[in-house]
N, CA, C and O atoms as a Tripos MOL2 file, in Angstrom:
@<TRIPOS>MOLECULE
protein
  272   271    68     0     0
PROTEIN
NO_CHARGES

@<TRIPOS>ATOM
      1 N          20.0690  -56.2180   30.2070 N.3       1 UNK1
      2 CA         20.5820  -55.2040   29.3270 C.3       1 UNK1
      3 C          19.4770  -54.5370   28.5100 C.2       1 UNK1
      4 O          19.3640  -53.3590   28.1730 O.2       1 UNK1
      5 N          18.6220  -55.6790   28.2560 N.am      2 UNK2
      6 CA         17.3860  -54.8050   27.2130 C.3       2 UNK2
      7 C          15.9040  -54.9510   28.0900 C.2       2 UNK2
      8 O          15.5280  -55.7240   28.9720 O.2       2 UNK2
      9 N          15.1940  -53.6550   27.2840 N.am      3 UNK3
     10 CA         14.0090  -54.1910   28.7970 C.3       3 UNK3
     11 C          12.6570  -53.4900   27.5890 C.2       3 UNK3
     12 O          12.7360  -52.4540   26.9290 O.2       3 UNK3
     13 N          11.6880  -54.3330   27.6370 N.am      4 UNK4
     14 CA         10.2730  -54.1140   26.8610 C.3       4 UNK4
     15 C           9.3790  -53.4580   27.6220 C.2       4 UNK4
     16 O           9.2830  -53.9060   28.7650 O.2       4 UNK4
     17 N           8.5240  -52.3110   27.2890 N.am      5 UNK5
     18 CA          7.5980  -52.0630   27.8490 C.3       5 UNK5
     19 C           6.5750  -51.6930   27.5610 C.2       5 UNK5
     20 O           6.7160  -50.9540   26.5860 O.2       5 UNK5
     21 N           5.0030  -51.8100   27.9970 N.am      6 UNK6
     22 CA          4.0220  -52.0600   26.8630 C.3       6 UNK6
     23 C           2.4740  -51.3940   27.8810 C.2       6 UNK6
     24 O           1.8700  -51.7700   28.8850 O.2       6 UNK6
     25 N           2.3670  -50.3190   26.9680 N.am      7 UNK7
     26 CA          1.3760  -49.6860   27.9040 C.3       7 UNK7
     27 C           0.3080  -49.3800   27.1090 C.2       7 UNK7
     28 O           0.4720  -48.7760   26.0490 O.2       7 UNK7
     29 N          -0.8000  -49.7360   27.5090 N.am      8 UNK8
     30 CA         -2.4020  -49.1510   26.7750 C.3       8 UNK8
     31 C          -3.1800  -48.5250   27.8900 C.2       8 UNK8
     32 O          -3.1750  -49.0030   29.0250 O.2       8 UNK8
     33 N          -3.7760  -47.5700   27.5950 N.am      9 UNK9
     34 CA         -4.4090  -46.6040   27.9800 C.3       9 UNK9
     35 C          -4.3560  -46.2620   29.3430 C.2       9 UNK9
     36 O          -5.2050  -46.0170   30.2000 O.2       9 UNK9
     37 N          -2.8390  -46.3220   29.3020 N.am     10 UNK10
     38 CA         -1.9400  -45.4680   30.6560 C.3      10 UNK10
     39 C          -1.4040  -46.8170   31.9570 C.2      10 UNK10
     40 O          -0.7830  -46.7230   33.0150 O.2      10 UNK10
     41 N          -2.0790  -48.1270   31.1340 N.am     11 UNK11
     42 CA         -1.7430  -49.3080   32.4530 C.3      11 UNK11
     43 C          -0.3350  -49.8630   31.8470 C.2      11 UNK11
     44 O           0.1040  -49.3140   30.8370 O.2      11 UNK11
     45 N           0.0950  -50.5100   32.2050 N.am     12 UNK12
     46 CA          1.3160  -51.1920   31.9520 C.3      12 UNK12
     47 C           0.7120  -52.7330   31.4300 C.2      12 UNK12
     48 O          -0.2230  -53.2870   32.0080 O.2      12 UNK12
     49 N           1.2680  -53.1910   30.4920 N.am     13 UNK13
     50 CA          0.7350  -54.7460   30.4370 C.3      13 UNK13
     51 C           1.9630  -55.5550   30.4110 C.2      13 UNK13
     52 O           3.1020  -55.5290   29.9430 O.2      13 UNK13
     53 N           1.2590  -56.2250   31.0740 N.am     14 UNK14
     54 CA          1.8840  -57.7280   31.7180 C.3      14 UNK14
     55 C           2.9970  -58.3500   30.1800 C.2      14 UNK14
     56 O           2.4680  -58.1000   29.0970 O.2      14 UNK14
     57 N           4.2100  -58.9870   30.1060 N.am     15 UNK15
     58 CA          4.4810  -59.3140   29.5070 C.3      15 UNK15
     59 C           5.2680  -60.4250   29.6840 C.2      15 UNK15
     60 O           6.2190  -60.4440   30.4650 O.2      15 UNK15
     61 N           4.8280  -61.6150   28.8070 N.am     16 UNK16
     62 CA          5.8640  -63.0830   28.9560 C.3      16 UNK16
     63 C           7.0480  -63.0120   28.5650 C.2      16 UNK16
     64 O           7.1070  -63.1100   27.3400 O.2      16 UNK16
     65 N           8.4030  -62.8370   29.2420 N.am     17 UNK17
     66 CA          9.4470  -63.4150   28.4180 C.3      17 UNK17
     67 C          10.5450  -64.2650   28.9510 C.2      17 UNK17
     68 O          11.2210  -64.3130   29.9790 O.2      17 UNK17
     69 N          10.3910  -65.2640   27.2310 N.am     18 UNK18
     70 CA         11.4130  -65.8040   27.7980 C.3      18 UNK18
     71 C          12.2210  -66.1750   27.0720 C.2      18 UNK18
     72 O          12.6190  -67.3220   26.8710 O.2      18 UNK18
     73 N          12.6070  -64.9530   26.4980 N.am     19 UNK19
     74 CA         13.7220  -64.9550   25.8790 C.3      19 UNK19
     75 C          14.6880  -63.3260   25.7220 C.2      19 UNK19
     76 O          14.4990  -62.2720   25.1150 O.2      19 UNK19
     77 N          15.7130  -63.8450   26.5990 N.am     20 UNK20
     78 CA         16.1540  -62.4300   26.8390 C.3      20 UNK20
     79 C          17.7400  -63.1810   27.1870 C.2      20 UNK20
     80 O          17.9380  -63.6870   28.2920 O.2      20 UNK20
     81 N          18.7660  -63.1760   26.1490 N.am     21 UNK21
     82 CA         19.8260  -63.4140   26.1400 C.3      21 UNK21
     83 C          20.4310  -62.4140   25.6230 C.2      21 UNK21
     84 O          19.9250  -61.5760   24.8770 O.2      21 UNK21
     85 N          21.6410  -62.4670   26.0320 N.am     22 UNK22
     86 CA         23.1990  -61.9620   26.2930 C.3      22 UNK22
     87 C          24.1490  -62.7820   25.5260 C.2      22 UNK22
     88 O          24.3820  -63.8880   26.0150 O.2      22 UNK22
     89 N          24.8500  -62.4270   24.2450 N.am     23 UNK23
     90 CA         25.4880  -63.8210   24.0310 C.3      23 UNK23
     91 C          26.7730  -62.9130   23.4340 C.2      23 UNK23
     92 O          26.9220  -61.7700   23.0000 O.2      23 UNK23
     93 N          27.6030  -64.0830   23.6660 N.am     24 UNK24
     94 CA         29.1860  -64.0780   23.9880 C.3      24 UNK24
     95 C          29.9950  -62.9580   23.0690 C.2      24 UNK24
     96 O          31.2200  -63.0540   23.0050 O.2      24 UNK24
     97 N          29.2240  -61.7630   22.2670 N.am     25 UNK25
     98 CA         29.7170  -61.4840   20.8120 C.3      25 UNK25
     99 C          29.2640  -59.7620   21.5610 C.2      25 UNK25
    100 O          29.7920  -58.7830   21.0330 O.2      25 UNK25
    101 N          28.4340  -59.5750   22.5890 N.am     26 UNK26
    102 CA         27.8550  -58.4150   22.8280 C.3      26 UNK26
    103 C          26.4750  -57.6810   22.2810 C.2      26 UNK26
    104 O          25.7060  -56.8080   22.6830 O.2      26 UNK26
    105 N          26.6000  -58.4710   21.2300 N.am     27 UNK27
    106 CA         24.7800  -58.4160   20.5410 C.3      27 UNK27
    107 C          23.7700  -59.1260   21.8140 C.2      27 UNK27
    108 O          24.0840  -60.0820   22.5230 O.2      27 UNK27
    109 N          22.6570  -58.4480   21.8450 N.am     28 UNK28
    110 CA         21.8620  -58.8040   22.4990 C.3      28 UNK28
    111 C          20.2020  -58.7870   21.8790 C.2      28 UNK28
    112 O          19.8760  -57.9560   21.0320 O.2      28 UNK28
    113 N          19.4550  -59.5680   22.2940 N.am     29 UNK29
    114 CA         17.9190  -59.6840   21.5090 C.3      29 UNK29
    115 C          17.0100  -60.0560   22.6650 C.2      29 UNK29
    116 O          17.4940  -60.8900   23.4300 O.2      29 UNK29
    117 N          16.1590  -59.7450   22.8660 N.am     30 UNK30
    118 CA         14.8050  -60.2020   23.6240 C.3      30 UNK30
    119 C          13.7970  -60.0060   22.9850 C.2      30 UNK30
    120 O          13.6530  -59.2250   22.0440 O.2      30 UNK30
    121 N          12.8340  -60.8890   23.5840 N.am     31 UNK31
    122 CA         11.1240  -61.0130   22.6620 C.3      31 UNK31
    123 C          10.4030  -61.0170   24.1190 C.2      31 UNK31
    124 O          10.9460  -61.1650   25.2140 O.2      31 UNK31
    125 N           9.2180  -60.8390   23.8660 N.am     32 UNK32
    126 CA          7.8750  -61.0760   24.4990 C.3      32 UNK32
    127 C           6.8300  -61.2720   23.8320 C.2      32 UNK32
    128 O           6.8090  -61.1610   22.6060 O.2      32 UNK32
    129 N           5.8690  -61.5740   24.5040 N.am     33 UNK33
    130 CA          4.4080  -62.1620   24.4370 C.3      33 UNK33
    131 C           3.4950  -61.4360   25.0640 C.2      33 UNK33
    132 O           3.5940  -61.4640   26.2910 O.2      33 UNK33
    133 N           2.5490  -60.7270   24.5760 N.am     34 UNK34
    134 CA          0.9990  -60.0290   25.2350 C.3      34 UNK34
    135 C           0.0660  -61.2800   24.6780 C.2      34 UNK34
    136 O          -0.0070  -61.7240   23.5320 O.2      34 UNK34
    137 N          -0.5950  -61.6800   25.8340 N.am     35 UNK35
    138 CA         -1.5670  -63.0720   25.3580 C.3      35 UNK35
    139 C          -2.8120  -61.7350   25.2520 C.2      35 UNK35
    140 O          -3.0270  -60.7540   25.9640 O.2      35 UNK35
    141 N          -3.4460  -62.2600   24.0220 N.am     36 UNK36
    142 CA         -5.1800  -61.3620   23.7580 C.3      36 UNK36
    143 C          -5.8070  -61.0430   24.5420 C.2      36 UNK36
    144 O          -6.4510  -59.9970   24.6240 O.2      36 UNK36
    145 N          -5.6820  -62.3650   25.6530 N.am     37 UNK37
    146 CA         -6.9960  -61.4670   26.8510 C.3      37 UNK37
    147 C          -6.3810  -60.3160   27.9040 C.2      37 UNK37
    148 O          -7.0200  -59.6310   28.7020 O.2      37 UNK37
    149 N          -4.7410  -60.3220   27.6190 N.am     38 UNK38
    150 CA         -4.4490  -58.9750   28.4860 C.3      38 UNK38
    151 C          -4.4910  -57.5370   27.7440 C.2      38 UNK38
    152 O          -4.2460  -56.5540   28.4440 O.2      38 UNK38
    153 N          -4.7980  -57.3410   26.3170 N.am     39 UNK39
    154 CA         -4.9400  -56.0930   26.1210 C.3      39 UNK39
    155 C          -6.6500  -55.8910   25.2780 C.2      39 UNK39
    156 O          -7.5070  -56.7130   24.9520 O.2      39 UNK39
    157 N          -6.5560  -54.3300   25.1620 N.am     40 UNK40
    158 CA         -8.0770  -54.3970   24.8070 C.3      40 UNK40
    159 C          -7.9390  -54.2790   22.7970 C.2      40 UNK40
    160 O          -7.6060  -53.2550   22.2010 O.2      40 UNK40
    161 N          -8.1250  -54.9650   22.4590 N.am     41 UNK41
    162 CA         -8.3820  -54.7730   20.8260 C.3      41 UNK41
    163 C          -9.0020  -53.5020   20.1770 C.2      41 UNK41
    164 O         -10.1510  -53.1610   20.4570 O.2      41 UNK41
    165 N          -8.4310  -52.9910   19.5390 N.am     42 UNK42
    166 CA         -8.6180  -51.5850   18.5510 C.3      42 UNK42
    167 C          -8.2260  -50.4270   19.7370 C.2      42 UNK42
    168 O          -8.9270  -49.4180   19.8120 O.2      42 UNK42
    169 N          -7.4260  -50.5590   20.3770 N.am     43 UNK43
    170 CA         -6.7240  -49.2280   21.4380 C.3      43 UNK43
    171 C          -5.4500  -49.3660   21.2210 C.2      43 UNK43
    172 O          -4.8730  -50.4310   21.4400 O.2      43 UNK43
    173 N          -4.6870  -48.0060   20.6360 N.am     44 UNK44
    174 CA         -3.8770  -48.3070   20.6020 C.3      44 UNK44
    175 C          -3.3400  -48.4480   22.0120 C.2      44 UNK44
    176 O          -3.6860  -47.9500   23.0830 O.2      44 UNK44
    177 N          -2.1550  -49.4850   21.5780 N.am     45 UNK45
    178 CA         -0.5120  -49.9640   22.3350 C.3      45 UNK45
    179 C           0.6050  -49.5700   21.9300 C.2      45 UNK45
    180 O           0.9840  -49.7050   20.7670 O.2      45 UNK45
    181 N           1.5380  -48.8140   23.2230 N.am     46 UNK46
    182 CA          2.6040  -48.2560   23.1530 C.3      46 UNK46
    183 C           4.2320  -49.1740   23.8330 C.2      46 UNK46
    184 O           4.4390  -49.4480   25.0150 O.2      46 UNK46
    185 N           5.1370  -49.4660   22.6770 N.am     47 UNK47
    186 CA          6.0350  -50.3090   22.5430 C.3      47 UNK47
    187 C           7.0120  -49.1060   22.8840 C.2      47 UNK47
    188 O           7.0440  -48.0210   22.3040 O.2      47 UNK47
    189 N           8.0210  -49.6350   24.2350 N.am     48 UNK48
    190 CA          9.2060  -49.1600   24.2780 C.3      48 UNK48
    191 C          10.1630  -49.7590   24.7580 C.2      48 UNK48
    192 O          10.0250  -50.2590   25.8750 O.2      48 UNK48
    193 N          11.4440  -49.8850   24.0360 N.am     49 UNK49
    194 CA         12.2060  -50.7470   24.2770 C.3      49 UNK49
    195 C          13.3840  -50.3090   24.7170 C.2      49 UNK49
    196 O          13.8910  -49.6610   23.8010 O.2      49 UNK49
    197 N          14.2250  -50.3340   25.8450 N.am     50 UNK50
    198 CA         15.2720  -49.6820   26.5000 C.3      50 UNK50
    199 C          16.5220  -50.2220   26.3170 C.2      50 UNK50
    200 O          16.6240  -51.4490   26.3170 O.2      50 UNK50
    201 N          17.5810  -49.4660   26.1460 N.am     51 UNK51
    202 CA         19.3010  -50.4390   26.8790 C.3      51 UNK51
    203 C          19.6230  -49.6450   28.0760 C.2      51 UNK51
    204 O          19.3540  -48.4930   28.4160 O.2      51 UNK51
    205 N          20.3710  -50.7470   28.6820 N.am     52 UNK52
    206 CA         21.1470  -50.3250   30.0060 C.3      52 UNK52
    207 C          22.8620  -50.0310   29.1340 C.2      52 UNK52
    208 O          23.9090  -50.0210   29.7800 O.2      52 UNK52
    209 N          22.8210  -49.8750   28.0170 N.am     53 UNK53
    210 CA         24.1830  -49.5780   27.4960 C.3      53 UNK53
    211 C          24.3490  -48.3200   28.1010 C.2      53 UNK53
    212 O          23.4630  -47.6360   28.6130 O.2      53 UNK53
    213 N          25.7790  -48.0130   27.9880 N.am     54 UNK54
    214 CA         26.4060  -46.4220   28.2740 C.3      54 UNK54
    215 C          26.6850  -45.6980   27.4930 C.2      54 UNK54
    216 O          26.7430  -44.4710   27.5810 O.2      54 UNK54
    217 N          26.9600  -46.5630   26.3630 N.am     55 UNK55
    218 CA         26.9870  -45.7860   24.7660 C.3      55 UNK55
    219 C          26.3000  -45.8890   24.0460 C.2      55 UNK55
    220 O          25.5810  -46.8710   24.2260 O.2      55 UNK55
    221 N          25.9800  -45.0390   22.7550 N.am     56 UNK56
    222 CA         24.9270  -44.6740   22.3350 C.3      56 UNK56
    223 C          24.7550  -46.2050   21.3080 C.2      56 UNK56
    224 O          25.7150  -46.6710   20.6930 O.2      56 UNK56
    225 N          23.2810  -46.8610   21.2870 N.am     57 UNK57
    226 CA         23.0890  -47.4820   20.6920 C.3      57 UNK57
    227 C          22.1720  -47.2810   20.1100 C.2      57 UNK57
    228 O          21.4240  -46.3460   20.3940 O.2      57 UNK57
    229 N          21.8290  -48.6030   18.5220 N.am     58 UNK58
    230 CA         20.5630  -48.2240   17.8450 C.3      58 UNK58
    231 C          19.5740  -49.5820   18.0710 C.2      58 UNK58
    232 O          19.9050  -50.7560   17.9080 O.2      58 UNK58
    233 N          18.3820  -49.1060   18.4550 N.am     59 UNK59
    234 CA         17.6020  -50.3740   18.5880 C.3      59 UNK59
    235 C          16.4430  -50.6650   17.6370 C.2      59 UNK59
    236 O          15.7160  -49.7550   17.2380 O.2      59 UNK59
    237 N          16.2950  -51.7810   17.3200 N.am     60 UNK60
    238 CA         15.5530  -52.3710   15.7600 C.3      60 UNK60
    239 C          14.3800  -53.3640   16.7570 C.2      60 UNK60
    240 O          14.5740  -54.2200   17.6200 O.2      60 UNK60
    241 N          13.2900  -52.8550   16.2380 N.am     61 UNK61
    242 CA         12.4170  -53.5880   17.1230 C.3      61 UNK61
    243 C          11.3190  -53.7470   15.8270 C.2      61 UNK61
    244 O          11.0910  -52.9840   14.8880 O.2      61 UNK61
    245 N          10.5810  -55.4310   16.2850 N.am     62 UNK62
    246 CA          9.3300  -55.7860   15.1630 C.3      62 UNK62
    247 C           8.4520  -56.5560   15.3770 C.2      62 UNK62
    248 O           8.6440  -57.7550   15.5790 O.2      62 UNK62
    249 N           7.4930  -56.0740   15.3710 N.am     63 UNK63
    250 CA          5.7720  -56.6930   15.7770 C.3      63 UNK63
    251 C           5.4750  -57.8280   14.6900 C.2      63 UNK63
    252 O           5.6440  -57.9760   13.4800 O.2      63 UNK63
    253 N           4.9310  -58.5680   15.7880 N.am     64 UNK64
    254 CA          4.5200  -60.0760   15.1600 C.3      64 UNK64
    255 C           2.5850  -60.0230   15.3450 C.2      64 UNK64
    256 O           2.2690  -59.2930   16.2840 O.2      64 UNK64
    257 N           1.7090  -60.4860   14.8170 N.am     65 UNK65
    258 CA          0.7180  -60.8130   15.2370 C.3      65 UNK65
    259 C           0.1740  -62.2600   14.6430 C.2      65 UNK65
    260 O          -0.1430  -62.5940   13.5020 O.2      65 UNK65
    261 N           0.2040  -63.0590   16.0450 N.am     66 UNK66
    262 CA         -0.0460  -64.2570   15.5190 C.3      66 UNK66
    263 C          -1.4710  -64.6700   15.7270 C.2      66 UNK66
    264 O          -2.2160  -64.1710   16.5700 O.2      66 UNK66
    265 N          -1.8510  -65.8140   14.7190 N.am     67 UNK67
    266 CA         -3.8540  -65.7930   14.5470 C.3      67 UNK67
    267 C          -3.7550  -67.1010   15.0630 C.2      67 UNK67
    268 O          -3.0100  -67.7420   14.3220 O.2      67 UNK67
    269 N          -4.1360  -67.7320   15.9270 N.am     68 UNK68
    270 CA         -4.5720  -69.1060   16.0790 C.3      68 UNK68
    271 C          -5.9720  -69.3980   15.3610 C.2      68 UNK68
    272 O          -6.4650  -70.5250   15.4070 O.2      68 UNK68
@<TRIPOS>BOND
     1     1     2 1
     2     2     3 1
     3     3     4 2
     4     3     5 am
     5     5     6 1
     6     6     7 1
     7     7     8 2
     8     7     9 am
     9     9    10 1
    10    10    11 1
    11    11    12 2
    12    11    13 am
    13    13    14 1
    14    14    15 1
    15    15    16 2
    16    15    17 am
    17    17    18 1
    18    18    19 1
    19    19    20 2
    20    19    21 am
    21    21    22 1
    22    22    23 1
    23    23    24 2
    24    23    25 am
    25    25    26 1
    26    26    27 1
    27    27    28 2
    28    27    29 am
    29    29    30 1
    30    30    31 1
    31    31    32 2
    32    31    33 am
    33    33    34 1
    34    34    35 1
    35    35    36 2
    36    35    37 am
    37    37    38 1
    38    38    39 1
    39    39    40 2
    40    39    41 am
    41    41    42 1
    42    42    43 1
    43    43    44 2
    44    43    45 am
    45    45    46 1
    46    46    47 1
    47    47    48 2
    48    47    49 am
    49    49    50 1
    50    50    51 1
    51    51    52 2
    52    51    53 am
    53    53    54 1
    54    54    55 1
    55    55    56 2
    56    55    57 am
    57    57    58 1
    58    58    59 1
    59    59    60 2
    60    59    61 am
    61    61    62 1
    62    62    63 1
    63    63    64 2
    64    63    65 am
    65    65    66 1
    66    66    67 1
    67    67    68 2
    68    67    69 am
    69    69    70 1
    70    70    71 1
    71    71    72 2
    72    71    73 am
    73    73    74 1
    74    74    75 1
    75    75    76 2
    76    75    77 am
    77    77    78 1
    78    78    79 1
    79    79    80 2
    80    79    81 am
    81    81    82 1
    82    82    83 1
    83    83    84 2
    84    83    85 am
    85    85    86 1
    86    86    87 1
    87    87    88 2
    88    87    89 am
    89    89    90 1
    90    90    91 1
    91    91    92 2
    92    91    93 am
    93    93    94 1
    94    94    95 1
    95    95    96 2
    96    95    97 am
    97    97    98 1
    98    98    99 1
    99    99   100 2
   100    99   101 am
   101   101   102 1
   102   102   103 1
   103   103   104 2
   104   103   105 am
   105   105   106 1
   106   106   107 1
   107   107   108 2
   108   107   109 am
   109   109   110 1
   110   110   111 1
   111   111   112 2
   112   111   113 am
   113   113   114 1
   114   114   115 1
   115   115   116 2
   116   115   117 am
   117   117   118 1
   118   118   119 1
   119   119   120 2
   120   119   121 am
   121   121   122 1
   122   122   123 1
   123   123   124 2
   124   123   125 am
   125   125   126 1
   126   126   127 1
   127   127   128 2
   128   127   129 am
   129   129   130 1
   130   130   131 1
   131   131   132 2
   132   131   133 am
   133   133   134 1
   134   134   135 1
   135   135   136 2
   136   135   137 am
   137   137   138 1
   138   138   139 1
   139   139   140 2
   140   139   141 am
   141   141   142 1
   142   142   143 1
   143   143   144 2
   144   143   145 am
   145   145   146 1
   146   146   147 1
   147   147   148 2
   148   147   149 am
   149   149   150 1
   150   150   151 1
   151   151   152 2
   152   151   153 am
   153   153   154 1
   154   154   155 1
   155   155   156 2
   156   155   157 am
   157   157   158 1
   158   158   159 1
   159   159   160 2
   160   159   161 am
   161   161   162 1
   162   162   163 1
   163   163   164 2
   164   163   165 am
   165   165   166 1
   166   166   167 1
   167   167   168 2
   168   167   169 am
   169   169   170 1
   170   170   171 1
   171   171   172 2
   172   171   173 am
   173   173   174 1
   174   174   175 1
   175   175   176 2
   176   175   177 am
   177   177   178 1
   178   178   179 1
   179   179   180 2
   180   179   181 am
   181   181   182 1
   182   182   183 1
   183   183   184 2
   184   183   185 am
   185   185   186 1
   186   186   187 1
   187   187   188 2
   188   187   189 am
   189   189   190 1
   190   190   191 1
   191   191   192 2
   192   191   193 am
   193   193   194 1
   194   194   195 1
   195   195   196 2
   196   195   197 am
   197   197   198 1
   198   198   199 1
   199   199   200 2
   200   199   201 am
   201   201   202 1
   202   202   203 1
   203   203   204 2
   204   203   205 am
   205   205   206 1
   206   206   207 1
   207   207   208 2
   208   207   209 am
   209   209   210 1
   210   210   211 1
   211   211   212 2
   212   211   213 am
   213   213   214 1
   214   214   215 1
   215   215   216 2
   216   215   217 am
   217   217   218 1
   218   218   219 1
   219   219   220 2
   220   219   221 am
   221   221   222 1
   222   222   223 1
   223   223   224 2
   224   223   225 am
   225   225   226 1
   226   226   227 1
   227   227   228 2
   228   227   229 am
   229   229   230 1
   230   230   231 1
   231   231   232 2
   232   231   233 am
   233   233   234 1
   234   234   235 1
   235   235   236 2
   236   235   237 am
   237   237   238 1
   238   238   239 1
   239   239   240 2
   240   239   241 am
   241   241   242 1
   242   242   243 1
   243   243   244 2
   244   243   245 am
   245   245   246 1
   246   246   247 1
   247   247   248 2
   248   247   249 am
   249   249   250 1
   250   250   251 1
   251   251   252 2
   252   251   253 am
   253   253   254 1
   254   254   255 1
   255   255   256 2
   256   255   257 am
   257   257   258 1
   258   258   259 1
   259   259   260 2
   260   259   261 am
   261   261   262 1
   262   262   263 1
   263   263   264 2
   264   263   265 am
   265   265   266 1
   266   266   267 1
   267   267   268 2
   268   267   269 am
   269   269   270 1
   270   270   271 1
   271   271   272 2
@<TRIPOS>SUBSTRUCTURE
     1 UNK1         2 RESIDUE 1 A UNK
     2 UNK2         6 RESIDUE 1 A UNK
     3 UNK3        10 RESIDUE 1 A UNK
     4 UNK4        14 RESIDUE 1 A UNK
     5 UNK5        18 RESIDUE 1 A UNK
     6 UNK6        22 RESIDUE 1 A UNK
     7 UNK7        26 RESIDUE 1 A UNK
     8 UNK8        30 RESIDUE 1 A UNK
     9 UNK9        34 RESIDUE 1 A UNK
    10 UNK10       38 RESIDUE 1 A UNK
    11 UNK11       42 RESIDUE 1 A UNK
    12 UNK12       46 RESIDUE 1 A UNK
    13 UNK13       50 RESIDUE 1 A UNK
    14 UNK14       54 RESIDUE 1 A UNK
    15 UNK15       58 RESIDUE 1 A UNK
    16 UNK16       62 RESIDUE 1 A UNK
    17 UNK17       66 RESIDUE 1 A UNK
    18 UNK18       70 RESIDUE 1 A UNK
    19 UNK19       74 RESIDUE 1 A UNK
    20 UNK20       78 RESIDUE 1 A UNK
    21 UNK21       82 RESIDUE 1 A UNK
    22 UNK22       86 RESIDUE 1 A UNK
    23 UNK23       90 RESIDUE 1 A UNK
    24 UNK24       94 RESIDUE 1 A UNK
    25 UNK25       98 RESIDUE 1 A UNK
    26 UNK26      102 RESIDUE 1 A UNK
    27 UNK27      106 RESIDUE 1 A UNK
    28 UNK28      110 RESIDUE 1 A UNK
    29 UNK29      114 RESIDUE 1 A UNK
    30 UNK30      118 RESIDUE 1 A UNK
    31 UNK31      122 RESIDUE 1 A UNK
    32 UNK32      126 RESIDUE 1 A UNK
    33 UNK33      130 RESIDUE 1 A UNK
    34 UNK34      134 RESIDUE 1 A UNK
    35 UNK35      138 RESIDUE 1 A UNK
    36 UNK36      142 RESIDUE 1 A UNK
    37 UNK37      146 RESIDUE 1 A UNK
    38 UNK38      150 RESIDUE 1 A UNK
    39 UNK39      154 RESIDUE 1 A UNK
    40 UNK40      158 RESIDUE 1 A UNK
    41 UNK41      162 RESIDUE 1 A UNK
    42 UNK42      166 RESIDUE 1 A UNK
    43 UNK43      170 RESIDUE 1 A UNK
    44 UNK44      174 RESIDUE 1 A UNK
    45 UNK45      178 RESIDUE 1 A UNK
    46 UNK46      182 RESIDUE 1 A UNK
    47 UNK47      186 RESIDUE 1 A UNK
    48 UNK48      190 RESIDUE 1 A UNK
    49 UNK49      194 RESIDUE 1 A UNK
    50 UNK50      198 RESIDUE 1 A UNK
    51 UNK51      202 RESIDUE 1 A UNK
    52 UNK52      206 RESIDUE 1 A UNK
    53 UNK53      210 RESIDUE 1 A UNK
    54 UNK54      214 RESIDUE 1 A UNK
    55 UNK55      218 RESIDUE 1 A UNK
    56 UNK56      222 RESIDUE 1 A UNK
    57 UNK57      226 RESIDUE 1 A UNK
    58 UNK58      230 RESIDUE 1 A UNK
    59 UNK59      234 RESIDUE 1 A UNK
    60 UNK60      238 RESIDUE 1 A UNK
    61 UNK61      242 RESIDUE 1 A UNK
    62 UNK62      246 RESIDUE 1 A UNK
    63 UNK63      250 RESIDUE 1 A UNK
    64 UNK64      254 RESIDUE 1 A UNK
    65 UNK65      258 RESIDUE 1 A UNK
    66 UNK66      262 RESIDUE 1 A UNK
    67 UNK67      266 RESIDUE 1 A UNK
    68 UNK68      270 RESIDUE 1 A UNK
């Protein structure tokens, strides 16, 4: 139903997920993961996030950056 997509300087990057549920109420949420060594640092990255809904929906999306 929901689909992430994540492009820097025109490539598509690879993305982990695993978390992409459907739950019993019709709300839906997914996450992903870009690990560091797949994108290039200080370029920007372009976040787009899709529904396969038929009616018009609103989508709330939010960047995490985590530091090991």
């Amino acid at each position: 139903m929901l689909k992430i997509v994540v492009e820097q300087g025109g490539t598509t990057l690879r993305i982990e997920i695993n978390y992409d549920k459907q739950v019993w109420s019709g709300l839906s949420w997914g996450a992903g993961e870009i690990k560091h060594a797949n994108f290039a640092a200080g370029s920007p990255i372009r976040i787009r996030c899709l529904s396969e809904e038929k009616s018009k929906v609103v989508l709330e999306g939010h960047l995490y950056s985590v530091d090991c």
